[in-house]
Phi, psi and omega in degrees: 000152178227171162348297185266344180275320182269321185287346188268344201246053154239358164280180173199178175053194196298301195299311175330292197301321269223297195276322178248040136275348180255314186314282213298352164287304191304265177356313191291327190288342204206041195296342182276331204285120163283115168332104154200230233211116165194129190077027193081350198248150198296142182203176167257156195230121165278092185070008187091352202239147104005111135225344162214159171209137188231129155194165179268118214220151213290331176259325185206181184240150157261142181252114208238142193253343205068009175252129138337316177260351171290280182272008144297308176337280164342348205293326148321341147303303235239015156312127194080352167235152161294103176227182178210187186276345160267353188219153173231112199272125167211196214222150157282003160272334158220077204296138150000153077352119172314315162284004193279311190293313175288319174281015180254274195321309186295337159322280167302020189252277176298004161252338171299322189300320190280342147331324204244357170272319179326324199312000000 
């Protein structure tokens, strides 16, 4: 068990379904991304680095790339969801788009790697 494996399985209902569907889009994208911890919150890790975390927050659910620059990129996308520049608020009613969730990850992807080439 890991981090993101214990944190999922204290969810339930629509909001559950909602948050490890975005697990499984990261994952898919990042099948090497590890369970562990970033900012405090249950996460998947790259290199060590954040790279994606979904949780169920008292009004909505969130999404965090760990980036700063993702989703400003994005912002013509992102019509109809509540965002800020590390995060993105939706609902299981009105869930992320599966291709919204693969350029946001394959984004945070490409900056980790590049990050790690610099080294």
């Amino acid at each position: 068990m890991g981090e993101v494996t214990d944190y999922l399985a204290t969810l339930d209902g629509p909001d559950g379904e909602a948050v490890r569907r975005v697990y499984a889009v990261a994952r898919g994208l990042a099948p090497e991304a590890e369970e562990g911890r970033s900012y405090g919150m249950a996460a998947l890790l790259l290199h060590g680095k954040g790279y994606a975390s979904a949780v169920v927050a008292k009004q909505h659910l969130s999404l965090f790339p760990f980036s700063g620059r993702i989703l400003p990129g994005l912002a013509d996308r992102l019509g109809g969801f509540d965002w800020a520049k590390g995060t993105l608020r939706f609902s299981a009613d009105h869930q992320v788009p599966e291709d919204l969730l693969r350029t946001i990850f394959a984004a945070r992807i490409s900056e980790i790697e590049s990050s790690m080439r610099k080294r």
